[in-house]
Each structure stands twice: as C-alpha cells, then as structure tokens.
DSSP file (Angstrom, degrees, kcal/mol; ACC not computed):
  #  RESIDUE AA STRUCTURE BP1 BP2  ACC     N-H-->O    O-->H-N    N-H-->O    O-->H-N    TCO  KAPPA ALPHA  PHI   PSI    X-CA   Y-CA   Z-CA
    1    1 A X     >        0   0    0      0, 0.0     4,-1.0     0, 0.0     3,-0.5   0.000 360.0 360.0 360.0 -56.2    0.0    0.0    0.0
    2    2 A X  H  >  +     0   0    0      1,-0.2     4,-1.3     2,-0.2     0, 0.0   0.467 360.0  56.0 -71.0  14.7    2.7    2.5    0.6
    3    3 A X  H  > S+     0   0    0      2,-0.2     4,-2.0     3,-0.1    -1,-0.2   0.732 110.4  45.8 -94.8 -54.7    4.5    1.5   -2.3
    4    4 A X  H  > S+     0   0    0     -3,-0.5     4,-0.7     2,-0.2    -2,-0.2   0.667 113.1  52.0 -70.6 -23.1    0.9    2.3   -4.4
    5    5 A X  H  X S+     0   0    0     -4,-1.0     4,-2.4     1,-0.2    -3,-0.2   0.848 106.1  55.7 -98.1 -39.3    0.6    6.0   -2.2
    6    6 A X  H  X S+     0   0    0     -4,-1.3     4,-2.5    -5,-0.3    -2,-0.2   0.889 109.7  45.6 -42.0 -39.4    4.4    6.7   -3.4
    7    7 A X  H  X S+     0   0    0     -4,-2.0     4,-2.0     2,-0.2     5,-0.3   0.902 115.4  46.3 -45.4 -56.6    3.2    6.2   -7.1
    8    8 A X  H  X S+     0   0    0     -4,-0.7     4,-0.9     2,-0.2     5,-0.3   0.891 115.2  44.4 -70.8 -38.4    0.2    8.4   -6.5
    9    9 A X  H  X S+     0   0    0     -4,-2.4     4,-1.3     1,-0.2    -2,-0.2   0.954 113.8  55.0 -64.6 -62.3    2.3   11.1   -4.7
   10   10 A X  H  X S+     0   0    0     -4,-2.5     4,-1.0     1,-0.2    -2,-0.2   0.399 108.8  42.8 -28.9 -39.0    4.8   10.8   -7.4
   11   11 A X  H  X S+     0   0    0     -4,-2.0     4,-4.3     2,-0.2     5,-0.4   0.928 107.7  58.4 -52.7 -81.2    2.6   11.4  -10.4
   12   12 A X  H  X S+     0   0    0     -4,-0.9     4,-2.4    -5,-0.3    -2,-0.2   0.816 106.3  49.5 -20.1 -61.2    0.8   14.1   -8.9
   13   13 A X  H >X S+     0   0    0     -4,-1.3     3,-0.9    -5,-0.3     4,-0.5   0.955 114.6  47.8 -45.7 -73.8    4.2   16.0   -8.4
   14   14 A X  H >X S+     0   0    0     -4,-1.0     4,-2.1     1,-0.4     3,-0.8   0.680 108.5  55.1 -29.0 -65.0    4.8   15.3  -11.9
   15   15 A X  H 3X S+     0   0    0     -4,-4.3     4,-0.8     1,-0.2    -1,-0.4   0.923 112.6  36.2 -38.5 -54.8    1.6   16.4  -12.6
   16   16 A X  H <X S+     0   0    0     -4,-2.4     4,-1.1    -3,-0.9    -2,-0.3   0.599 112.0  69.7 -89.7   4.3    1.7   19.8  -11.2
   17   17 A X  H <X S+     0   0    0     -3,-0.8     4,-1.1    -4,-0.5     5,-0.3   0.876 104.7  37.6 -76.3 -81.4    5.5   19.7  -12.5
   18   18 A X  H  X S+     0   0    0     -4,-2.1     4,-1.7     1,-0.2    -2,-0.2   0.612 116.9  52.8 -64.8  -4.0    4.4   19.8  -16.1
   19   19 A X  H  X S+     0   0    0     -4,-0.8     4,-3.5     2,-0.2     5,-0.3   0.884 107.8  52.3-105.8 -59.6    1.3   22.4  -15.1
   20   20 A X  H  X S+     0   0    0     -4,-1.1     4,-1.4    -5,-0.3     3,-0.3   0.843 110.5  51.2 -29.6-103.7    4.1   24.7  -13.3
   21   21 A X  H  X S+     0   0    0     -4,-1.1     4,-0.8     1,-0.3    -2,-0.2   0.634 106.4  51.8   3.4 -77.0    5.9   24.4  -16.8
   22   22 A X  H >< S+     0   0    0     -4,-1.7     3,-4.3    -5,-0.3    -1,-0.3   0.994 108.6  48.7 -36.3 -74.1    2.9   25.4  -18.8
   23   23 A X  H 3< S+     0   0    0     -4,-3.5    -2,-0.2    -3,-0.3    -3,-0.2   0.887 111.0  53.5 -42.3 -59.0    2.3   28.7  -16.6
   24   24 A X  H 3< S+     0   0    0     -4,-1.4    -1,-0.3    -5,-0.3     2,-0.2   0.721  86.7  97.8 -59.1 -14.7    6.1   29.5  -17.1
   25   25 A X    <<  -     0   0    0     -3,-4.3     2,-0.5    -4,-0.8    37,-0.1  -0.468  61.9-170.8 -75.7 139.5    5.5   29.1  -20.8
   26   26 A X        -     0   0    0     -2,-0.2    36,-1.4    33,-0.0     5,-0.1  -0.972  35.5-109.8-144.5 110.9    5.1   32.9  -22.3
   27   27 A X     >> -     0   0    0     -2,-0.5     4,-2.5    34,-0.2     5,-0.6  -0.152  25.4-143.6 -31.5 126.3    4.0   34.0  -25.7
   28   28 A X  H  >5S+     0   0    0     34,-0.4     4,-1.1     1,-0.2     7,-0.2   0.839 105.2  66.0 -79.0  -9.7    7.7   35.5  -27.0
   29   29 A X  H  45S+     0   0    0      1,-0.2     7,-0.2     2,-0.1    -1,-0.2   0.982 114.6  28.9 -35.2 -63.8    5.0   38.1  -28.7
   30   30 A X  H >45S+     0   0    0      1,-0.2     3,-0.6     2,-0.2    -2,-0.2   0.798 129.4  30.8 -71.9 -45.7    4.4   39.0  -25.2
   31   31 A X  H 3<5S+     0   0    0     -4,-2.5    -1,-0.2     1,-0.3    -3,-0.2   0.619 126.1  47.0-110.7 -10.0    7.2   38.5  -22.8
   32   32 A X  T >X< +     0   0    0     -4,-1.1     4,-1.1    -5,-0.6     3,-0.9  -0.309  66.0 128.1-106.5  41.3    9.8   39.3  -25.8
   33   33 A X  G X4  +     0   0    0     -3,-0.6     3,-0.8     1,-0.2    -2,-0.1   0.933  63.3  65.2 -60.1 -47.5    8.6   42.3  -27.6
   34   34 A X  G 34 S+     0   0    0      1,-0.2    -1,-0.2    -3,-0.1     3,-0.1   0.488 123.0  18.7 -35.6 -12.2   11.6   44.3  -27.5
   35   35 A X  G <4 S+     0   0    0     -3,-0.9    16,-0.8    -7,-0.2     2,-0.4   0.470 115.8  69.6-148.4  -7.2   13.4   41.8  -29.7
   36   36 A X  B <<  -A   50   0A   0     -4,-1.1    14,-0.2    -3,-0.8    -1,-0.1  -0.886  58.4-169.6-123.9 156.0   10.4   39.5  -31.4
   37   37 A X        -     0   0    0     12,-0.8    -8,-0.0    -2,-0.4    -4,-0.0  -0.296  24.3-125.1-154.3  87.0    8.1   40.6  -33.8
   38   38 A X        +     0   0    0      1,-0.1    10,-0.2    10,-0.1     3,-0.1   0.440  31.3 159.8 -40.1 123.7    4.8   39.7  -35.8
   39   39 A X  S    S-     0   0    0      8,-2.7     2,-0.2     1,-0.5     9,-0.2   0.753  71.6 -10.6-105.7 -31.9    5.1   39.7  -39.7
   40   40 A X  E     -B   47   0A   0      7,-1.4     7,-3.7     2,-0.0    -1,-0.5  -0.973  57.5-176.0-163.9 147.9    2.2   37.5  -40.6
   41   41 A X  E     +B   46   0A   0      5,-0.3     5,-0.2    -2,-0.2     2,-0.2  -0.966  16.6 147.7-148.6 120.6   -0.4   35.2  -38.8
   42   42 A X        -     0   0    0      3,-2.8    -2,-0.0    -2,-0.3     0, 0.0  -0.468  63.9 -70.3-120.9-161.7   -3.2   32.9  -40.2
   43   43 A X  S    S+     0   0    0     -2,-0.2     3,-0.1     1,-0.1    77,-0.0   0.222 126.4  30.1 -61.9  -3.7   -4.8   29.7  -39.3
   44   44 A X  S    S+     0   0    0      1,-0.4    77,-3.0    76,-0.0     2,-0.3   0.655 120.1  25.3-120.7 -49.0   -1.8   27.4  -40.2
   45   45 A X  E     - C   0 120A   0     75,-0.2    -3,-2.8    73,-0.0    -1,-0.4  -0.922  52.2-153.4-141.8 147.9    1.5   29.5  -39.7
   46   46 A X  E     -BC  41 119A   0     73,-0.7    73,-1.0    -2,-0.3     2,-0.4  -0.918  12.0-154.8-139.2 134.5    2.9   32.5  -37.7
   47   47 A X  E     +BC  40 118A   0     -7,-3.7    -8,-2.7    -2,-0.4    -7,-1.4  -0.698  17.1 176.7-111.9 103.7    5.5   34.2  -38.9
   48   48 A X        -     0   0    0     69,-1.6    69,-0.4    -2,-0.4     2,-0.3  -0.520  18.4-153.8-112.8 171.6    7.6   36.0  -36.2
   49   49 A X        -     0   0    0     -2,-0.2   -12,-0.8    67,-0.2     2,-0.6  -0.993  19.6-170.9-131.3 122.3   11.0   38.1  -36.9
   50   50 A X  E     -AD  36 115A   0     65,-2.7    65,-1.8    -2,-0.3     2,-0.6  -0.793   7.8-160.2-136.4 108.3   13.2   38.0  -33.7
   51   51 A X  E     - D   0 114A   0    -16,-0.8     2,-1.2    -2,-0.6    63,-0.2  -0.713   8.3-177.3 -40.2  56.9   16.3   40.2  -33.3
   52   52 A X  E     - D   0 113A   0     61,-1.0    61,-0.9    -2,-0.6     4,-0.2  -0.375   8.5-165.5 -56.9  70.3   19.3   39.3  -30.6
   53   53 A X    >   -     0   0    0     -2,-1.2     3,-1.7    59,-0.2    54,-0.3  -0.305  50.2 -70.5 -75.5 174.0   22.0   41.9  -30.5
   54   54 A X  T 3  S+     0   0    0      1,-0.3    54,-0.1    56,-0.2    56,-0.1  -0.552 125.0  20.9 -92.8 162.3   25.1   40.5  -28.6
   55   55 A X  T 3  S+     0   0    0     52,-4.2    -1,-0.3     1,-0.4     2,-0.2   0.507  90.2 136.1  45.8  33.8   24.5   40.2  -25.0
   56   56 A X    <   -     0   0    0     -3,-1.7     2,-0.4    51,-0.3    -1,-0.4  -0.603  34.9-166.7 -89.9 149.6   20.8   40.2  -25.5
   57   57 A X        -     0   0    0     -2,-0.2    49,-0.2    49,-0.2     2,-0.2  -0.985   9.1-141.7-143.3 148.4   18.9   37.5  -23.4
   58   58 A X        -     0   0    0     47,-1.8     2,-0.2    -2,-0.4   -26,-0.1  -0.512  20.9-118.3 -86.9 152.1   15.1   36.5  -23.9
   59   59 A X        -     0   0    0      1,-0.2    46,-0.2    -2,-0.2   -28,-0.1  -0.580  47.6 -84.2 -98.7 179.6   12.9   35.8  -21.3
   60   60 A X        +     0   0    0     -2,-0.2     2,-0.3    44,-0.1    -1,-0.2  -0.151  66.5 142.1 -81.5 177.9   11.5   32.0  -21.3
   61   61 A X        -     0   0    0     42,-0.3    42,-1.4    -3,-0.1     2,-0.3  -0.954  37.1 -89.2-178.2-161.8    8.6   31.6  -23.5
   62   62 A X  E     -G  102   0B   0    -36,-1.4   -34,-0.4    -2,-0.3     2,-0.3  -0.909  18.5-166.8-139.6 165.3    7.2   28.8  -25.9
   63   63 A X  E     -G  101   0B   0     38,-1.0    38,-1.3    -2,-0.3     2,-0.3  -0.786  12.9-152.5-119.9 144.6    7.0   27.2  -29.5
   64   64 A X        -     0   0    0     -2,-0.3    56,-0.2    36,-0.2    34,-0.1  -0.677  66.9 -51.4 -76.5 163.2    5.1   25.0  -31.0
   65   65 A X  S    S+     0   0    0     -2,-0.3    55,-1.4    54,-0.2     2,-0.4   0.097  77.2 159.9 -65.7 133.6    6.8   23.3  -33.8
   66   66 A X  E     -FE  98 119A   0     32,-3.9    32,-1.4    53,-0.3    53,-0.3  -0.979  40.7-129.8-169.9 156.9    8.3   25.6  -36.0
   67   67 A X  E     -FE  97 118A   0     51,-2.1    51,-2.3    -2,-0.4     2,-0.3  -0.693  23.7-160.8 -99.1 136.0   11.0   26.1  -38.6
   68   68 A X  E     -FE  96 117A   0     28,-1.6    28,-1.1    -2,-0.2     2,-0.4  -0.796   4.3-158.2-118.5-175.2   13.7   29.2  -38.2
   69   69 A X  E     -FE  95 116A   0     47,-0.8    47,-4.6    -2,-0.3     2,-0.9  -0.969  20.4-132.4-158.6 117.4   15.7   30.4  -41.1
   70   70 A X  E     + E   0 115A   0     24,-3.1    23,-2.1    -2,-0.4    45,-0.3  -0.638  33.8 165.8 -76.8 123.3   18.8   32.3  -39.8
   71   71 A X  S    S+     0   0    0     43,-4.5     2,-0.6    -2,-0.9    21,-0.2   0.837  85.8  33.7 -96.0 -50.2   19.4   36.3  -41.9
   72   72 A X  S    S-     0   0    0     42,-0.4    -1,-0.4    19,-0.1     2,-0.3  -0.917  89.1-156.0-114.3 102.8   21.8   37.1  -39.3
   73   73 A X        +     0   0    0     -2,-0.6     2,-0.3    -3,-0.2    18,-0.1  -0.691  23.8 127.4-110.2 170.5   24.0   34.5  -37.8
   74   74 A X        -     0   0    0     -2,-0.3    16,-2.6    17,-0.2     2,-1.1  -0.993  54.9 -55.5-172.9 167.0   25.8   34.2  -34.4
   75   75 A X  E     +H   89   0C   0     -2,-0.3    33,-1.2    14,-0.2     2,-0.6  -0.319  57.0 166.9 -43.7  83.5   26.8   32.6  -31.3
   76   76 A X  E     -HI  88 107C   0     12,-2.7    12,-1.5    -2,-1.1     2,-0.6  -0.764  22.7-149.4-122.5 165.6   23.7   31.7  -29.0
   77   77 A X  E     -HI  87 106C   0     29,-1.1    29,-1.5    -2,-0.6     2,-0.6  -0.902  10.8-153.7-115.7 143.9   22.9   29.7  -26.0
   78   78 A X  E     - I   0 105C   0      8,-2.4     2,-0.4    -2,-0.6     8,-0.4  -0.925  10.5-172.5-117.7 132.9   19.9   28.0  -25.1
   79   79 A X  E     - I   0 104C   0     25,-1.4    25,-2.0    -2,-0.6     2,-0.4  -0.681  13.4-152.8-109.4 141.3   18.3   27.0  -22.0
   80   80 A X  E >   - I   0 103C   0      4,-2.1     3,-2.2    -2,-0.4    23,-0.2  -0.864  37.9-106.7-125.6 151.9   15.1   24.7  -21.7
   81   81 A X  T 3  S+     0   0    0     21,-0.9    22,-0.1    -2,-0.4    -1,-0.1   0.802 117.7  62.6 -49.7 -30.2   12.8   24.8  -19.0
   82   82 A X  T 3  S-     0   0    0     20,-0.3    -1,-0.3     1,-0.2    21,-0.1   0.795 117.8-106.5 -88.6  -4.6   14.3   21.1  -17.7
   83   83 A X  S <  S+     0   0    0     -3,-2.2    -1,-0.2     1,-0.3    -2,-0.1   0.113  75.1 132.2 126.3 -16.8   17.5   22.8  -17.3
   84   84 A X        -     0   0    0     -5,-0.1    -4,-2.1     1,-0.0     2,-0.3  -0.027  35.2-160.4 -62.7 173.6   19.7   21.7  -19.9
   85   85 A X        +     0   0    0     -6,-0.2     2,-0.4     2,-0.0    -6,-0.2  -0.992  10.5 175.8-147.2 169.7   21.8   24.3  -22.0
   86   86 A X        -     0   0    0     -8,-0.4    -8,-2.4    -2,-0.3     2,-0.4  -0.993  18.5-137.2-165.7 159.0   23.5   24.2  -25.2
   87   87 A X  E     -H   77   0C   0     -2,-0.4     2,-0.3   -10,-0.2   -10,-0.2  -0.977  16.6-179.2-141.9 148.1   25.3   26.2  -27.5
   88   88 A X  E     -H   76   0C   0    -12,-1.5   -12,-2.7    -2,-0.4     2,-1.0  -0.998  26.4-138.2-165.5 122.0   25.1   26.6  -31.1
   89   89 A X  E     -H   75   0C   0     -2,-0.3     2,-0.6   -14,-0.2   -14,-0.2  -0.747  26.6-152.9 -90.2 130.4   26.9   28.5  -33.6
   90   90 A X        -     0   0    0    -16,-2.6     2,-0.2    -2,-1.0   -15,-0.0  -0.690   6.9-163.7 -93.6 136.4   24.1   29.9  -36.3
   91   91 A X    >   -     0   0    0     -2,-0.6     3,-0.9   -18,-0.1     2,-0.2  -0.722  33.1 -98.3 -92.4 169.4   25.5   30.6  -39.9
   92   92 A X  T 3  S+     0   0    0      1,-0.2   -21,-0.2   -21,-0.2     3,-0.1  -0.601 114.5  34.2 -63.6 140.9   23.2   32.9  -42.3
   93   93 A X  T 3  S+     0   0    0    -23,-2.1    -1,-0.2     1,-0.4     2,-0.1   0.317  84.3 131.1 118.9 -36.2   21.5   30.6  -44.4
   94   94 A X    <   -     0   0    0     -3,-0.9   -24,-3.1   -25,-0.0    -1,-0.4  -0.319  38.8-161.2 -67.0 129.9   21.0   27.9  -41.9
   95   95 A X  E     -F   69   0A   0    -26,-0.2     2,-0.3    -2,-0.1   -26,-0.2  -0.903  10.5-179.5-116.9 168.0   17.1   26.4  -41.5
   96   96 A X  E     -F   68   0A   0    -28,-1.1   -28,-1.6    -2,-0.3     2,-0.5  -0.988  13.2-162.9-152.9 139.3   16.6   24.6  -38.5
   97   97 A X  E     -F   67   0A   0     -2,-0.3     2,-0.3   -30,-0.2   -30,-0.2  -0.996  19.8-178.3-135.4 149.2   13.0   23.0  -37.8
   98   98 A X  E     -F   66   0A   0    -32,-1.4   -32,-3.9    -2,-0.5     3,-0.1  -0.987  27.0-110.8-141.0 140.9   12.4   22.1  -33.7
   99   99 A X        -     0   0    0     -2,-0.3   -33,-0.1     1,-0.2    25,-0.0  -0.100  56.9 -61.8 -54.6 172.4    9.7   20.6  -32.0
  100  100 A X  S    S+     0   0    0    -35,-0.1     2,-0.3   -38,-0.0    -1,-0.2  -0.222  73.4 166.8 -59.5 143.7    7.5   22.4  -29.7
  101  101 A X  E     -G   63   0B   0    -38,-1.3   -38,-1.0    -3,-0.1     2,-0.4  -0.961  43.4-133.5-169.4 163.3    9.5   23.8  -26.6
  102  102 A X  E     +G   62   0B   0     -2,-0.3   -21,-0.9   -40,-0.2   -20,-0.3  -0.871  59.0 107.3-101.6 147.0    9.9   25.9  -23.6
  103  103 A X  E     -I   80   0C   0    -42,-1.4     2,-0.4    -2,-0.4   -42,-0.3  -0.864  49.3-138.1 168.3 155.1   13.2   27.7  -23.6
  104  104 A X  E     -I   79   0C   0    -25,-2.0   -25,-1.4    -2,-0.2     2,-0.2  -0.969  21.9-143.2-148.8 152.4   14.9   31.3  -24.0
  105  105 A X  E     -I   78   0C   0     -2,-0.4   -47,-1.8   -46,-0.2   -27,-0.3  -0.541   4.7-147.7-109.1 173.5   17.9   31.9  -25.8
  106  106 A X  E     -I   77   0C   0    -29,-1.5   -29,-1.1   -49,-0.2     2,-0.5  -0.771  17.5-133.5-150.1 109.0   21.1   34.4  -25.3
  107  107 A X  E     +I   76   0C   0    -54,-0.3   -52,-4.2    -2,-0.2   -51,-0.3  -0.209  30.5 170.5 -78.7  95.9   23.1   35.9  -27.9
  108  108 A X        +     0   0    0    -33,-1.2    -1,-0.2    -2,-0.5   -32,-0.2   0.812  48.3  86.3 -84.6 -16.4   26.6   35.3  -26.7
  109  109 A X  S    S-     0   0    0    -34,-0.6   -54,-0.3   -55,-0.0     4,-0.1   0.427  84.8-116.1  -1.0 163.7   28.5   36.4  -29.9
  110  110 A X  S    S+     0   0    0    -56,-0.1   -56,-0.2     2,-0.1     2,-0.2   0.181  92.0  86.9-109.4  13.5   29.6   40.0  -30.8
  111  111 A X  S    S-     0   0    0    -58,-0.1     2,-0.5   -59,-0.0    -2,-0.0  -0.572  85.5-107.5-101.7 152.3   27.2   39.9  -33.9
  112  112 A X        -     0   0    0     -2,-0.2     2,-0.6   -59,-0.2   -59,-0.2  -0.769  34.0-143.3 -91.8 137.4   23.3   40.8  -34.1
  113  113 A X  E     -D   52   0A   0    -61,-0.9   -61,-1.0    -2,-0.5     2,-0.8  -0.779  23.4-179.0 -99.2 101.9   21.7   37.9  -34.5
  114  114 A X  E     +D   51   0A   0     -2,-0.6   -43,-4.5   -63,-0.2     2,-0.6  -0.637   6.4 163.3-115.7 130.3   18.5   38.0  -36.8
  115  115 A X  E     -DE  50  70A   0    -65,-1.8   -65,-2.7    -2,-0.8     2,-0.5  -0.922  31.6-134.7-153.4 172.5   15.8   35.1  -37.9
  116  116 A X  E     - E   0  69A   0    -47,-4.6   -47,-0.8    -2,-0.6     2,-0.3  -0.953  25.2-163.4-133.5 119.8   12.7   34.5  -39.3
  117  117 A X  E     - E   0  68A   0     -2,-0.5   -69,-1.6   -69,-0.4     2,-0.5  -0.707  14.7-173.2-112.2 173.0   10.3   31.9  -37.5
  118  118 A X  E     -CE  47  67A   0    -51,-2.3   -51,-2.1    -2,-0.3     2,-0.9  -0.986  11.2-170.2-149.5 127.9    7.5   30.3  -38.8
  119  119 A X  E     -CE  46  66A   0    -73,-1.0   -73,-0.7    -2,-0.5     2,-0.3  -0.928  20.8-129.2-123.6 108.5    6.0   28.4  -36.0
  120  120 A X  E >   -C   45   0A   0    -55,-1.4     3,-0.6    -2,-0.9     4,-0.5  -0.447  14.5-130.9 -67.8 132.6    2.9   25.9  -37.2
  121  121 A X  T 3  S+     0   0    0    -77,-3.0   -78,-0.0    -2,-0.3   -75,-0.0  -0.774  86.1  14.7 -99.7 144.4   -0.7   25.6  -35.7
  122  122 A X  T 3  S+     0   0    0     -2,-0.3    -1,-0.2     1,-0.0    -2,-0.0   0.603  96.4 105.0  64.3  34.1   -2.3   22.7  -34.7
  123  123 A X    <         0   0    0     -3,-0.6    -2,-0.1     1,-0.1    -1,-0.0   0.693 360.0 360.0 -92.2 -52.0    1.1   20.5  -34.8
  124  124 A X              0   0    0     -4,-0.5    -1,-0.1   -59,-0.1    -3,-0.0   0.757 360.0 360.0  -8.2 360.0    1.8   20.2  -30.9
C-alpha cells in the first residue's frame, strides 16, 4: 500500500510539475517584444522576426513546432525549461526546424543575431 501511495504522490508532483511548466511558458510576442516581432499570422502559420543583438537575453517563453531560417548569424545559447543548456553557432542561411518547446535563448557572440520563424498551428 505505501509503495501504491508513493506512485500516486509521485505522479501528482509530476503532474503539477508539467502544469508549473505550462504557466512558465510565455508567448515570445508577449514577454519578448523588444526583440520579437509579428510579420504575418493565419490559421496554419505564424510568422515571427526576432532580433538578438550580442548580449541580449530572452525571457523564457514557448513554441510549437516551428521552422527558423537564420538572416543574421551568431553565437547563441539556449536553456530549456528542464535545465539543460546548449550552445550553437548559427550561420546565415541555416534552416533549423524544432519541435514544440519551452526555452529562451542568449546571444553570446559579438554579432546581431537576426531570424525568421514560422511556428505551425495545430502541430503540438
């Protein structure tokens, strides 16, 4: 029996783990204006523009699956909501397609960093 209420506790955390997650998740529209930017939005695709100049950092936010196309490349790092980080040089030119994620990135380079994302509805 306690073996079966450890499961149950365990889940539950887990549960309100992933719920926690959601709430932290932020339109980059919204919580990134300064540096994101709407170009176009339908029913299928929305088309953002995001600007990084070096030392810029994003606050976290979300995707849904979505394709970027680098204009501007440069050094950045990115952190996801589970804690990893990584770093990734972008060249101009570069497409890059990601699943849905929580994450915000920070243009460590000495270059402005410029891309164009195209995020898909109703993939998640």
């Amino acid at each position: 029996m306690k073996t079966i209420t450890s499961l149950v506790v365990v889940a539950e955390v887990a549960g309100l783990s992933n719920l926690l997650r959601g709430a932290m998740a932020q339109d980059t529209l919204r919580v990134n204006a300064d540096s994101v930017h709407l170009k176009l939005e339908n029913n299928r695709v929305r088309v953002l523009e995001s600007i990084l100049q070096p030392g810029g950092k994003e606050k976290m936010h979300s995707h849904p699956s979505y394709v970027v196309y680098v204009i501007k490349g440069g050094r950045v790092r990115i952190r996801n909501a589970d804690g990893k980080t990584s770093e990734t040089d972008l060249k101009a030119g570069d497409v890059i397609f990601r699943d849905p994620v929580i994450h915000w990135g920070e243009n460590i380079g000495t270059t402005e960093i410029a891309e164009v994302l195209v995020e898909l509805k109703g993939q998640e």
